[in-house]
TORNUBA-5290 format. One record per atom (N, C-alpha, C): residue number from 1; atom name; x, y, z. Coordinates in steps of 0.1 Angstrom, whole numbers. Atoms other than C-alpha are relative to their C-alpha. Example, Ala and Ser with C-alpha at 12.3 -4.5 7.8 and 13.67 -1.06 7.14 Angstrom:
BEGIN
1_N_9_-12_0
1_CA_123_-45_78
1_C_9_12_0
2_N_-9_-11_0
2_CA_137_-11_71
2_C_-8_11_8
END
This chain:
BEGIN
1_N_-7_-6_12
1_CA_55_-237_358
1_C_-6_14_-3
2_N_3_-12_3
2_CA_55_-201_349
2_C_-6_2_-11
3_N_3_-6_13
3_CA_35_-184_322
3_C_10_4_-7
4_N_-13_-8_10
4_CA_59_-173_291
4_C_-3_16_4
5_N_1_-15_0
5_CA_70_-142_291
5_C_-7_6_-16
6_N_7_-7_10
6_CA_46_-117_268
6_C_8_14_2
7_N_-3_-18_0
7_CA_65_-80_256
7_C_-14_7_-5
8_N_7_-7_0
8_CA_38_-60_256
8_C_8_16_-13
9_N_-12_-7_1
9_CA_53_-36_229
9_C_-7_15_-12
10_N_7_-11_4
10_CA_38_3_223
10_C_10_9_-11
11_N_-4_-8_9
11_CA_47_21_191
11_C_-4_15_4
12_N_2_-14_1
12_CA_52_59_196
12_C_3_9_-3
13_N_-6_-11_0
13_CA_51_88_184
13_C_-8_12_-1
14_N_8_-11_-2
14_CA_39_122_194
14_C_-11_-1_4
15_N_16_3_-4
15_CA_11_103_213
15_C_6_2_16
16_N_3_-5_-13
16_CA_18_119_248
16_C_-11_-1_7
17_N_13_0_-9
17_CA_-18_123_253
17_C_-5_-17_0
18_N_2_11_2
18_CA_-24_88_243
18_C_6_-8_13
19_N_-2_7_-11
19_CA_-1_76_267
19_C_-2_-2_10
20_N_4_-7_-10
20_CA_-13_96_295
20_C_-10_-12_7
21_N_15_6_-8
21_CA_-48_80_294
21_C_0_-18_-6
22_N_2_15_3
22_CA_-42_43_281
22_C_10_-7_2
23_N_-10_9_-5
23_CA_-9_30_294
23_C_-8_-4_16
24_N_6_11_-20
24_CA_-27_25_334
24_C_-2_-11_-4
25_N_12_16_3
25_CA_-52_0_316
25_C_6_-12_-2
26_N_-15_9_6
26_CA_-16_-19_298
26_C_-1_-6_14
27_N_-4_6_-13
27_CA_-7_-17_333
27_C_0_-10_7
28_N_10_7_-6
28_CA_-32_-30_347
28_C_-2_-12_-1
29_N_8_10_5
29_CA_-34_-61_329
29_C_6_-16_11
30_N_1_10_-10
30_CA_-38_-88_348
30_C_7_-16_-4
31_N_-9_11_3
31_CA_-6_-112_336
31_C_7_2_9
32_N_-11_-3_-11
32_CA_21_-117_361
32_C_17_1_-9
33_N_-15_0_7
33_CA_51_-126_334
33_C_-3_10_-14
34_N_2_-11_9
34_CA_47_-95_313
34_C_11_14_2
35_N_-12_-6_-4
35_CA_71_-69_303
35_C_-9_13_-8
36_N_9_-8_5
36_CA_50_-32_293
36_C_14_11_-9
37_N_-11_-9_6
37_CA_77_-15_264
37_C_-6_10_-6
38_N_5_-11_11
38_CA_73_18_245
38_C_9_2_-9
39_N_-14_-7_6
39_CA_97_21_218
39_C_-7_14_-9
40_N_0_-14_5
40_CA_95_56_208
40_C_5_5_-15
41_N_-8_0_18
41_CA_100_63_170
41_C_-1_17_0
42_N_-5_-12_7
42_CA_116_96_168
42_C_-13_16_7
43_N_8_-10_-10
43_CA_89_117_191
43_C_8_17_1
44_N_-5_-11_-9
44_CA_92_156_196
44_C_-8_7_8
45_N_5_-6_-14
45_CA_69_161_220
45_C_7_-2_14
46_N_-2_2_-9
46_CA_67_151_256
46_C_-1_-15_4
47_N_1_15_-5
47_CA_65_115_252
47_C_11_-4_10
48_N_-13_6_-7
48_CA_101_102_267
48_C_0_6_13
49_N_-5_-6_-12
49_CA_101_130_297
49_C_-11_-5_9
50_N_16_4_-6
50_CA_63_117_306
50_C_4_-12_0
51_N_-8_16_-1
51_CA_77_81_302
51_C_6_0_14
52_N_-15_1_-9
52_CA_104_86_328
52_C_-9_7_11
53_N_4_-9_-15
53_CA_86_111_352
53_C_-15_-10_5
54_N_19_7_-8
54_CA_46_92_352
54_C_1_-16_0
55_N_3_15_1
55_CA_56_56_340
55_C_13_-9_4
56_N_-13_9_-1
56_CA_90_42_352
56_C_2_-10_4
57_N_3_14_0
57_CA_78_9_356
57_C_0_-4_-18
58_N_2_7_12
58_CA_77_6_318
58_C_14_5_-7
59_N_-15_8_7
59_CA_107_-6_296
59_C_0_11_-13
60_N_-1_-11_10
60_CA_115_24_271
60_C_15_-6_-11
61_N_-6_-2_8
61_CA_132_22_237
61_C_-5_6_-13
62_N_2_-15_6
62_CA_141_50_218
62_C_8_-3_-17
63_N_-3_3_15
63_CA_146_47_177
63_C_1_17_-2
64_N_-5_-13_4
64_CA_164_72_163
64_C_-7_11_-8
65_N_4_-3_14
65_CA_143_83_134
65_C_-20_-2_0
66_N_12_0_8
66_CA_102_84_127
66_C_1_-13_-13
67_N_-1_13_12
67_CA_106_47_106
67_C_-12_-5_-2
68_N_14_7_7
68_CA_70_42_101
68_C_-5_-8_10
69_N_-1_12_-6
69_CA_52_18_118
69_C_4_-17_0
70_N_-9_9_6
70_CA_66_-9_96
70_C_15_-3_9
71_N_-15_1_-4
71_CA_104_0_104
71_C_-1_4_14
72_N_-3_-4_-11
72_CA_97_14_136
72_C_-2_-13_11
73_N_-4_13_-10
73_CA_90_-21_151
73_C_6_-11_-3
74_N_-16_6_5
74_CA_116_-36_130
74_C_11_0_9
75_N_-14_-5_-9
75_CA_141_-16_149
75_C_-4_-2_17
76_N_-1_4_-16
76_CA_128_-16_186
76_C_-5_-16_1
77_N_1_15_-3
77_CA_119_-56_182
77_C_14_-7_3
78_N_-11_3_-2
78_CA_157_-59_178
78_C_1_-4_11
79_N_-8_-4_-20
79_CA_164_-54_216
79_C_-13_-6_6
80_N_12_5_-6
80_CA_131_-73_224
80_C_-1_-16_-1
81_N_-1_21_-2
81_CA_137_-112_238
81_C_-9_-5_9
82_N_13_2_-6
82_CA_106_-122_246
82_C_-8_-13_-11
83_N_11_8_9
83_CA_86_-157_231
83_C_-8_4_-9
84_N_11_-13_4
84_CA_58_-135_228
84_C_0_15_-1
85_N_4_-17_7
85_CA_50_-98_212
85_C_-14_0_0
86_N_11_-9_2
86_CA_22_-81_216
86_C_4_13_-6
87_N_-5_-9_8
87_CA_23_-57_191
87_C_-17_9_0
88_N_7_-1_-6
88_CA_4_-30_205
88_C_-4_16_0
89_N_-5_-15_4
89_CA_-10_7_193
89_C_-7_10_12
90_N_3_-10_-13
90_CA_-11_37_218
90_C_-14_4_4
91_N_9_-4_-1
91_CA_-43_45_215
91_C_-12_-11_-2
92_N_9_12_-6
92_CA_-61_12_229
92_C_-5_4_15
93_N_-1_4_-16
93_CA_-71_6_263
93_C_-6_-16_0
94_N_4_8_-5
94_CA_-76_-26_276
94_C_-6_-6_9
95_N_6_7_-12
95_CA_-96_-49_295
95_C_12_-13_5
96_N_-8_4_-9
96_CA_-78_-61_323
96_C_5_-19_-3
97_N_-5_9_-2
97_CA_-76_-98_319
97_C_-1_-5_-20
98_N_0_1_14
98_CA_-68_-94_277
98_C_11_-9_-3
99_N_-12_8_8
99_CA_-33_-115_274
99_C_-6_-10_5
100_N_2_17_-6
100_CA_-43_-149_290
100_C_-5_-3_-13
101_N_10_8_18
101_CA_-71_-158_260
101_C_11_1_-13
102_N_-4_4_13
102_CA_-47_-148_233
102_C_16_-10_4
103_N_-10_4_-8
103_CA_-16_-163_257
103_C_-5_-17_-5
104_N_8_12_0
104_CA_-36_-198_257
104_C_-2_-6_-14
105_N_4_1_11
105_CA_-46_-196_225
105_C_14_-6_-12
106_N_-14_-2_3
106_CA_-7_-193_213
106_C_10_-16_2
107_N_-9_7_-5
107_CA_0_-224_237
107_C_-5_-15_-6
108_N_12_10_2
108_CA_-32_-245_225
108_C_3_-8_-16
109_N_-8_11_8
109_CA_-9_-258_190
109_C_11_10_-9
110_N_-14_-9_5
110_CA_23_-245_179
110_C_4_5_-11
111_N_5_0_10
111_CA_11_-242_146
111_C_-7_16_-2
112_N_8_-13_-3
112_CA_-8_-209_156
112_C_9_10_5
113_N_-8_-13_-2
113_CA_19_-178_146
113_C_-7_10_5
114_N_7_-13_-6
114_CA_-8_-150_157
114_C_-11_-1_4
115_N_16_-2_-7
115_CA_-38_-143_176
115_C_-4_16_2
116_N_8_-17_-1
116_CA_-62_-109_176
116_C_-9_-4_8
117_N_12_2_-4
117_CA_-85_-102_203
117_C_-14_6_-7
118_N_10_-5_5
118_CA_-117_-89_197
118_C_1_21_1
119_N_-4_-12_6
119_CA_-113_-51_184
119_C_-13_9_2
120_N_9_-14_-5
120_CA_-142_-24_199
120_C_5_8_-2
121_N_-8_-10_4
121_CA_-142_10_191
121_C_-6_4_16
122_N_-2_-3_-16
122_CA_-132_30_224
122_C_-12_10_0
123_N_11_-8_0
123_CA_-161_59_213
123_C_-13_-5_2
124_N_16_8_1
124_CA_-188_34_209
124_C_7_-14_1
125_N_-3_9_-4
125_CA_-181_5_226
125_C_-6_-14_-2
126_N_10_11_5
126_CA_-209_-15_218
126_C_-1_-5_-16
127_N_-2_7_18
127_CA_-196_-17_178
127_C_14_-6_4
128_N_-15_5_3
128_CA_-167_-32_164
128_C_9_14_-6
129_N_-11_-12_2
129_CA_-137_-11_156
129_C_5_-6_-18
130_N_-2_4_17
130_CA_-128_-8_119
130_C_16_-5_0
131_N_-10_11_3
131_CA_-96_-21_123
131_C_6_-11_5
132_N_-4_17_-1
132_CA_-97_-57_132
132_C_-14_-4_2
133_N_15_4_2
133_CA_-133_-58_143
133_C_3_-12_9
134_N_3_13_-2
134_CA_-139_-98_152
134_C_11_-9_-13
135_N_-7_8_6
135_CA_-109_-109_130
135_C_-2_5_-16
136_N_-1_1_14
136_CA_-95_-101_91
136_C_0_-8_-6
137_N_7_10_6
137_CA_-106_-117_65
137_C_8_9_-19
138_N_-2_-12_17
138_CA_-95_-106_21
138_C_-6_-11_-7
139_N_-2_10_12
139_CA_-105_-114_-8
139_C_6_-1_-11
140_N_-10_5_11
140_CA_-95_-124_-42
140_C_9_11_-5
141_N_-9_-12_9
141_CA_-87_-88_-55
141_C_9_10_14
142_N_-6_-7_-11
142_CA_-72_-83_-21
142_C_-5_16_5
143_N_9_-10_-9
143_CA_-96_-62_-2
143_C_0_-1_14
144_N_0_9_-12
144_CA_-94_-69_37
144_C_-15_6_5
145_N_9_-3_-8
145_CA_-125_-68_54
145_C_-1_-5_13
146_N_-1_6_-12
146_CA_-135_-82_86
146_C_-17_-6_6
147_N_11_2_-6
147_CA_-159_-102_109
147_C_-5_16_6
148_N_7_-10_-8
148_CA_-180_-73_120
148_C_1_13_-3
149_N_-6_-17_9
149_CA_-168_-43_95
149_C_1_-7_-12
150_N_-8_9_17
150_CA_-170_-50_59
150_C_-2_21_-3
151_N_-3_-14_3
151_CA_-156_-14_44
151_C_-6_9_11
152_N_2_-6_-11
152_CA_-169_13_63
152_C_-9_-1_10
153_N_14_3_-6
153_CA_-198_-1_78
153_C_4_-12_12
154_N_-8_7_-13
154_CA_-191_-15_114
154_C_-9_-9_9
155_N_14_4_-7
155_CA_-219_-37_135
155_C_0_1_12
156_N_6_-1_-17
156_CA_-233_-36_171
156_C_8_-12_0
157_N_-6_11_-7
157_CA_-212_-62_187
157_C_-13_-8_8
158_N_12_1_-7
158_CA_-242_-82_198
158_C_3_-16_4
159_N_-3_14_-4
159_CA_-225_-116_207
159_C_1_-10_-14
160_N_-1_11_9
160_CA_-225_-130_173
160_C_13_-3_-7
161_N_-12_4_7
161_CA_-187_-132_164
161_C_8_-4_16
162_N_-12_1_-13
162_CA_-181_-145_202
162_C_4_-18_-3
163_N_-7_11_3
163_CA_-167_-179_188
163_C_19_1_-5
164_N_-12_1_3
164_CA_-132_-189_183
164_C_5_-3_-12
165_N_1_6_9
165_CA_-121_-192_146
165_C_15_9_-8
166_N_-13_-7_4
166_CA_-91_-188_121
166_C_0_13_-6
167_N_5_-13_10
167_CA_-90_-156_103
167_C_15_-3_-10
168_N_-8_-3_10
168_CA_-68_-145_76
168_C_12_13_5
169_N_-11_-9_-6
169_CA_-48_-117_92
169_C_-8_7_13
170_N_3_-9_-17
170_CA_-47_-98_127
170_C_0_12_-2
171_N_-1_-20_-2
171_CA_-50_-62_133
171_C_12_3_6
172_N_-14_-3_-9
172_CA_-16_-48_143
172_C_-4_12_9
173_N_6_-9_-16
173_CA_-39_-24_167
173_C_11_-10_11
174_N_-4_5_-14
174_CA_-35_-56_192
174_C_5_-10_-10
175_N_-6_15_9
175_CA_-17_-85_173
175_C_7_-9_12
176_N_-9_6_-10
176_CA_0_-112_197
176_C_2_-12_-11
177_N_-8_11_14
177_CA_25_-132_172
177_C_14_-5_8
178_N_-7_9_-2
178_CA_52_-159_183
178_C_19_11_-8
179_N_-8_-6_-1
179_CA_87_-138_184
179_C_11_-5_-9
180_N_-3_7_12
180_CA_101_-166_162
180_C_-2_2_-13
181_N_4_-2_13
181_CA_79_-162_133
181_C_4_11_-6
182_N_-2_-9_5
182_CA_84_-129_133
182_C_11_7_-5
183_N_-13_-3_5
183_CA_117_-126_131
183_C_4_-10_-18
184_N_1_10_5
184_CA_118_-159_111
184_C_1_3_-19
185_N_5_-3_11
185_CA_98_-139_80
185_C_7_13_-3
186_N_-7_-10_3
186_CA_119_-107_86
186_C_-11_13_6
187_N_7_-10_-7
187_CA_93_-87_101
187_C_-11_5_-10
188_N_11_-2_10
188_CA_68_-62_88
188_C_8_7_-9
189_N_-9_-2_9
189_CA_81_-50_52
189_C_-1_18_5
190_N_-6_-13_-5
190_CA_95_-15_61
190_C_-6_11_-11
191_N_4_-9_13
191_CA_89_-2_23
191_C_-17_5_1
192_N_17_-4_0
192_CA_52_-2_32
192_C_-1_12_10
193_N_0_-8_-10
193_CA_59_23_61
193_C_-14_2_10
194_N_12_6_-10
194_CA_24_18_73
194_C_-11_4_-9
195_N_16_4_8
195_CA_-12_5_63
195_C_3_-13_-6
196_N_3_10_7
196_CA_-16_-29_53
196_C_9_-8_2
197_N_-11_6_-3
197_CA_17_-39_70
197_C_1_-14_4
198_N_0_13_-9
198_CA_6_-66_93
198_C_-13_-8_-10
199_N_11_6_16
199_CA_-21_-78_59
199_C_10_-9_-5
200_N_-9_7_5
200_CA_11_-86_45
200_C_10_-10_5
201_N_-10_12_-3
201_CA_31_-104_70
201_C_-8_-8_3
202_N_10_13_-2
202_CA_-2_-122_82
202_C_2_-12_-13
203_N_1_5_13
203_CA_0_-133_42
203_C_11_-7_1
204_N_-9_13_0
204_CA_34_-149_44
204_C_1_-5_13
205_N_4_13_-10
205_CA_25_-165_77
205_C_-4_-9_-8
206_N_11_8_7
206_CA_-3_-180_57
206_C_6_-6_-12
207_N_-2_9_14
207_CA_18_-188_26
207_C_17_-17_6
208_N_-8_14_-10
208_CA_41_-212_58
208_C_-6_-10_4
209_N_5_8_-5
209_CA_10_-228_64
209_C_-4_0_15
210_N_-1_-1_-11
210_CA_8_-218_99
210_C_-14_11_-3
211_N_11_-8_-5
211_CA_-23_-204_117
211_C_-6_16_1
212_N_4_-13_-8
212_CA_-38_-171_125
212_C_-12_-1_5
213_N_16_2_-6
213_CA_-70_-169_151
213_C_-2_12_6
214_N_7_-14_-9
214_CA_-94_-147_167
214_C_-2_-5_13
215_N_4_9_-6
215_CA_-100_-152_201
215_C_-12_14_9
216_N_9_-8_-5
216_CA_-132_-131_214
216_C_2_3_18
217_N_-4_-4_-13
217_CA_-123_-137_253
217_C_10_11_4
218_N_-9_-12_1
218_CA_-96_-111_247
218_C_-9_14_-5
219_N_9_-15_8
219_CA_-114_-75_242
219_C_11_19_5
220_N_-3_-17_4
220_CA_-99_-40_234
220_C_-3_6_-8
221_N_14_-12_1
221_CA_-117_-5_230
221_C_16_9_-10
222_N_-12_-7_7
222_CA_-94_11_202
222_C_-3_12_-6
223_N_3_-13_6
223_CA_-96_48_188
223_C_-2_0_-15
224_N_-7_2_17
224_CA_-80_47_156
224_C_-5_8_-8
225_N_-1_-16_6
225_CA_-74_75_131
225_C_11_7_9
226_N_-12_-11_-6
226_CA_-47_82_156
226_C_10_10_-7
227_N_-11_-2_5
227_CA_-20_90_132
227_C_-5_9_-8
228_N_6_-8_14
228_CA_-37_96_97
228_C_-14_-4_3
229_N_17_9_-1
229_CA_-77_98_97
229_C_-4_-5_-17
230_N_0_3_12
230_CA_-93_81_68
230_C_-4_10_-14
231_N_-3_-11_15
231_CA_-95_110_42
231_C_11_6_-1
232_N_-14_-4_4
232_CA_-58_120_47
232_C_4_-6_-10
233_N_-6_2_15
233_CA_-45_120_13
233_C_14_-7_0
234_N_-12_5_0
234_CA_-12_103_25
234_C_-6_-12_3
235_N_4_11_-1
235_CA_-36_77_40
235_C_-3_-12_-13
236_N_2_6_16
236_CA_-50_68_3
236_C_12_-6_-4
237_N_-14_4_14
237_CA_-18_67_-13
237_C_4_-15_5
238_N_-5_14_-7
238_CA_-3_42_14
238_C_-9_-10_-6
239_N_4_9_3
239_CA_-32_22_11
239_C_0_-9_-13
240_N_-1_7_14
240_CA_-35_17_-24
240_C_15_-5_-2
241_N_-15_6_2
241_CA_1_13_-30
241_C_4_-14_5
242_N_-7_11_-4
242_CA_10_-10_-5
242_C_-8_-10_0
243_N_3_11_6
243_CA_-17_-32_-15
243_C_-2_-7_-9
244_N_-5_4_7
244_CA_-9_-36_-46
244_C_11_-4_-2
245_N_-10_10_-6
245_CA_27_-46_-33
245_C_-6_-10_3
246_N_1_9_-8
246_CA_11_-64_-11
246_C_-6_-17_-10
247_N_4_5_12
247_CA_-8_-83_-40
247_C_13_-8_-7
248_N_-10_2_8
248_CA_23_-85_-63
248_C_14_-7_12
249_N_-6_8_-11
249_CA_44_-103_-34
249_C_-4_-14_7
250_N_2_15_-8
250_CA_21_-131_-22
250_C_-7_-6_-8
251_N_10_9_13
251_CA_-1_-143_-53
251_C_11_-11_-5
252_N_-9_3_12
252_CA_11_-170_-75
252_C_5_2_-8
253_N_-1_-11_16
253_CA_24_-158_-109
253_C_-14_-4_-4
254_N_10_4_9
254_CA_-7_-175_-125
254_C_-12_9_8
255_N_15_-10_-6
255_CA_-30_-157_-99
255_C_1_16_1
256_N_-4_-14_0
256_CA_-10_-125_-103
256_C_-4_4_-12
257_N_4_-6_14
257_CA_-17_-124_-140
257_C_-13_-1_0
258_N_14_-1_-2
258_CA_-54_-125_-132
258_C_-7_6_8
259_N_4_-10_-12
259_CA_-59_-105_-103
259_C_3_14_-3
260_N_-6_-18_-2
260_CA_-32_-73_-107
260_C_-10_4_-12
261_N_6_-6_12
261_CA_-51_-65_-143
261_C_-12_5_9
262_N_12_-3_-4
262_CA_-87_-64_-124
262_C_2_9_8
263_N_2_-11_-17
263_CA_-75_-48_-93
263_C_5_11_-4
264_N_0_-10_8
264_CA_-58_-23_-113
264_C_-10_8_-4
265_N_12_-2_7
265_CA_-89_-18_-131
265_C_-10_9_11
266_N_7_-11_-5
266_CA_-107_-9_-101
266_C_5_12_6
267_N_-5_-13_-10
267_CA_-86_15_-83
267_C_1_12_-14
268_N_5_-13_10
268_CA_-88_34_-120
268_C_-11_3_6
269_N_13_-1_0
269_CA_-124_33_-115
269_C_-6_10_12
270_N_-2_-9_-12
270_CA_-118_45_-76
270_C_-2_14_-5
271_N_-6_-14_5
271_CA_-99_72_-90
271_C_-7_12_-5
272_N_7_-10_4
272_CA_-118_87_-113
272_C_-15_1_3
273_N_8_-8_-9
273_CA_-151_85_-92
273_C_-1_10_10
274_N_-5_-9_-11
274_CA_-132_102_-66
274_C_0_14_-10
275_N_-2_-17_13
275_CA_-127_132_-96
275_C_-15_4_-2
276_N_15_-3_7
276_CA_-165_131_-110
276_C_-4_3_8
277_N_6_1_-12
277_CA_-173_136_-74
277_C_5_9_9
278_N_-5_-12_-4
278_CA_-148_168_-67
278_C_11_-5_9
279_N_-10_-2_-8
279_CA_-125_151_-48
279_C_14_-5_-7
280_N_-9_2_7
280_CA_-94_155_-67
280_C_13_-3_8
281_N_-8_4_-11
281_CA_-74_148_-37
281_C_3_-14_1
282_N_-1_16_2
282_CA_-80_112_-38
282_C_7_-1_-11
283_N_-1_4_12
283_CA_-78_109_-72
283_C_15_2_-2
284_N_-13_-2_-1
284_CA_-43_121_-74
284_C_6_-6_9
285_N_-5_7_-11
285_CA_-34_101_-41
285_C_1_-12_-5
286_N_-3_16_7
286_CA_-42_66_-60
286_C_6_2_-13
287_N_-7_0_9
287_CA_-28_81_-93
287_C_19_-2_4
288_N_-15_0_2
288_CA_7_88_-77
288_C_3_-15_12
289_N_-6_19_-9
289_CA_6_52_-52
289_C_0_-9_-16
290_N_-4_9_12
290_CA_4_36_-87
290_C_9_4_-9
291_N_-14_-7_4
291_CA_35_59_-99
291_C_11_-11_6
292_N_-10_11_-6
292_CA_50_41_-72
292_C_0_-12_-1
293_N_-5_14_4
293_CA_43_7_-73
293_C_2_-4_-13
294_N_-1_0_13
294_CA_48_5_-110
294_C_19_3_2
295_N_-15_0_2
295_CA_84_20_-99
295_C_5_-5_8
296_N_-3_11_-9
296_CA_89_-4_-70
296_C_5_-18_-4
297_N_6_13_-1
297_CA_84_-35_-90
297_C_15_-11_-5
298_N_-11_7_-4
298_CA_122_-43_-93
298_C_3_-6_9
299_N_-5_6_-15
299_CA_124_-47_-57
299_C_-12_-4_5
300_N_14_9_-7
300_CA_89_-65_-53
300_C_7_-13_-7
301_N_0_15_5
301_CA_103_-91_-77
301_C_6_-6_9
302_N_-6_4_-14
302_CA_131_-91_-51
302_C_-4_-10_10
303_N_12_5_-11
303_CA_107_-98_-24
303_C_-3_-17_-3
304_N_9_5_5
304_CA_85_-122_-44
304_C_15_-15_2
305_N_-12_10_9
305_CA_119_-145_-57
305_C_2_-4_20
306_N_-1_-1_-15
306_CA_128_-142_-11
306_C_-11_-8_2
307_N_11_7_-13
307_CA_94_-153_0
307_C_-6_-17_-6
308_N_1_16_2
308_CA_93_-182_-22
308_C_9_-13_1
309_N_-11_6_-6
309_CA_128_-195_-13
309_C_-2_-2_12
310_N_-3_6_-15
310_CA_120_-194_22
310_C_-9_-9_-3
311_N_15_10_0
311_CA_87_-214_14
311_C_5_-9_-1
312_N_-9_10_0
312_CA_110_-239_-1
312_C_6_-6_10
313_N_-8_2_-14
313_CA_132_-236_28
313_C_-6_-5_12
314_N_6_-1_-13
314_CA_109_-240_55
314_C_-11_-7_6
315_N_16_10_-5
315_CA_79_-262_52
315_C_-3_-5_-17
316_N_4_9_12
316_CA_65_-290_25
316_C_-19_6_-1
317_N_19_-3_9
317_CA_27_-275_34
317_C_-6_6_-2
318_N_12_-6_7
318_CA_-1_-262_19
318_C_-1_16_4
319_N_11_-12_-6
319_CA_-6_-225_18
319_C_-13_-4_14
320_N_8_2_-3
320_CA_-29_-218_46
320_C_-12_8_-1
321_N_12_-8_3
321_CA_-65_-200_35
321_C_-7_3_5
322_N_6_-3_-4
322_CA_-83_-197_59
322_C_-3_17_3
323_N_4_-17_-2
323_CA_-106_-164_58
323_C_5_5_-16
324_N_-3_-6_13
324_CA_-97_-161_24
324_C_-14_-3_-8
325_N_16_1_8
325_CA_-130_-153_2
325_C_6_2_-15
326_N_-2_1_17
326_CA_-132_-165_-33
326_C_-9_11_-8
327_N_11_-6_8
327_CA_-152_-137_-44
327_C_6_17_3
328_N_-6_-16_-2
328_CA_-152_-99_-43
328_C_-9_6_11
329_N_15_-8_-12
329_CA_-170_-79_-14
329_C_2_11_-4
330_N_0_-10_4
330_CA_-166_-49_-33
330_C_-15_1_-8
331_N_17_3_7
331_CA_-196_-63_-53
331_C_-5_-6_11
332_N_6_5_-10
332_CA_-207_-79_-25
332_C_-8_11_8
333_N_6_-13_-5
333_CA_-212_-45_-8
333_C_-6_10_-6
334_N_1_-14_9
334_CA_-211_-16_-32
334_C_-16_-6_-8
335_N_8_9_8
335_CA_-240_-41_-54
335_C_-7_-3_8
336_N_10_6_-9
336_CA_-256_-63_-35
336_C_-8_3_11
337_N_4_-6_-16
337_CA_-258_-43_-2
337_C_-1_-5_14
338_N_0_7_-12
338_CA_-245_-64_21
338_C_7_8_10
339_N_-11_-14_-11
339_CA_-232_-46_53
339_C_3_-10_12
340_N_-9_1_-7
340_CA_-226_-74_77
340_C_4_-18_-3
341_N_-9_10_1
341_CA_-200_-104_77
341_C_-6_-18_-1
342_N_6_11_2
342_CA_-225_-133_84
342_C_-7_-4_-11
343_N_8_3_12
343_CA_-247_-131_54
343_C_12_-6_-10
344_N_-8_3_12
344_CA_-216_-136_35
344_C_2_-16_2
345_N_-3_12_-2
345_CA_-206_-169_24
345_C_7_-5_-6
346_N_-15_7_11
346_CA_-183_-194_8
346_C_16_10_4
347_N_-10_-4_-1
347_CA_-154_-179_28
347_C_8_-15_9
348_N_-8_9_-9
348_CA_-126_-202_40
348_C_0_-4_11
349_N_-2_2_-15
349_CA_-125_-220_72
349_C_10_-10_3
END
């Protein structure tokens, strides 16, 4: 019996050089039923002509428009029939035998919508990569941290997150999610255009009751900062914004009216330390993401009224929580001075 087919499937745009030096390693990877796609969001470089001249073994589709990385794999998923997605950003490289662990993992109970491997950063290989690390994790005021990165602080990879365990959301660096689900939940929400995208669909996975895991035997060396680095002022805004969507979308009401007030509260607090501290850049980046979600919140009720009808529709069980921490790691860090993931405790399993 054959392995399922896995789409391997590269978001791009304007990453020519990216492609150059980290599609071989895709190549490379040591599955037999694998299909390696690039859908191209709106590129004006030399991605498509380097596509076709250096890679024409790999499956190209071309989106009309720059749709974010939200809508941009909205649109090229359309035309993508494949079980499995690997959802997969240009500026990885991988180790050669990376799909089988999350492949297995996917096959091992049907219950298990997504799997992340383990997340290195490609400069320093011996830490974790800030975005995914050893698996995401949030807490109550919807923060996402991770095994092996809590905020900016990243740890030596030193064997101690090499167990297999659920988390709370995947990195959409490397994500491998069930082609079903994804469609199933409508994808990642497009309005978020990117940051926090795959936080949020991981969250209505999790509110179907259905799995998400890490699986350490899978390893990829990721850049990141490709796009926006983290002091771009368009990066802030996204962030904040679309996690307070992201918030106002998957809470209960009763946990909404206890959380949005606090988490509000801090991102003032953000704000205007970011000002007392000269950087009025910020401070105006989380002032106008809370213009917006404030004027979004017609079409979040939208949303909200949608994702609990399908809930209805779709399954009788339990939210699933794992990796969800009852507490805040904002005090946990900023306070206490914790910097890595094992000291912490009382998080979901």
């Amino acid at each position: 019996m054959s392995p399922p087919e896995v789409a391997v499937v590269i978001l791009n745009w304007n990453g020519v050089d990216y492609l150059r030096k980290f599609l071989p390693s895709v190549l490379a990877s040591n599955y037999e039923n694998k299909r390696i796609i690039v859908a191209d969001n709106g590129s004006t470089d030399e991605s498509l002509a380097v596509l076709e001249s250096e890679f024409p073994e790999v499956e190209i589709i071309i989106n009309k428009e720059n749709y974010g990385f939200a809508g941009g794999y909205n649109e090229a998923l359309k035309h993508v029939d494949s079980p499995l997605y690997i959802l997969l950003n240009s500026d990885v490289k991988v180790d050669p035998n990376w799909i089988q662990p999350l492949v297995s993992a996917m096959e091992s109970d049907p219950q298990i919508a997504a799997a992340q491997p383990k997340l290195l950063a490609f400069d320093q290989p011996d830490h974790f990569e800030y975005a995914g690390a050893a698996g995401g994790f949030l807490d109550q005021f919807g923060y996402p941290f991770c095994r092996g990165r809590i905020f900016e602080h990243c740890e030596p990879d030193q064997g101690q997150y090499d167990d297999s365990v659920d988390i709370f959301w995947a990195s959409g660096a490397a994500m491998c999610i069930r082609s079903e689900r994804y469609h199933e939940l409508g994808g990642l929400d497009a309005d978020f255009f990117a940051h926090m995208e795959e936080i949020d669909l991981c969250w209505r996975i999790k509110n179907l009751g259905y799995r998400i895991v890490y699986r350490p035997e899978s390893v990829v060396y990721h850049v990141g900062g490709g796009t926006l680095n983290k002091a771009n002022p368009r990066k802030t805004y996204l962030n904040f914004r679309n996690n307070l969507s992201m918030l106002f979308k998957n809470y209960t009401a009763w946990q909404l009216l206890f959380m949005l007030p606090i988490r509000y509260s801090m991102d003032v607090l953000a704000a205007y330390r970011a000002l007392f501290s000269g950087d009025s850049r910020t401070f105006k980046a989380i002032a106008k993401a809370h213009f917006s979600f404030f004027g979004a919140i017609p079409k979040l009720v939208s949303k909200r009224r949608k994702i609990n009808r399908q809930r209805k529709q779709l399954t009788s069980r339990s939210r699933n929580l794992a990796g969800y921490y009852e507490g805040s790691i904002v005090w946990k860090h900023f306070v206490s001075g914790l910097n890595r993931f094992s000291e912490l405790e009382e998080v979901r399993r």
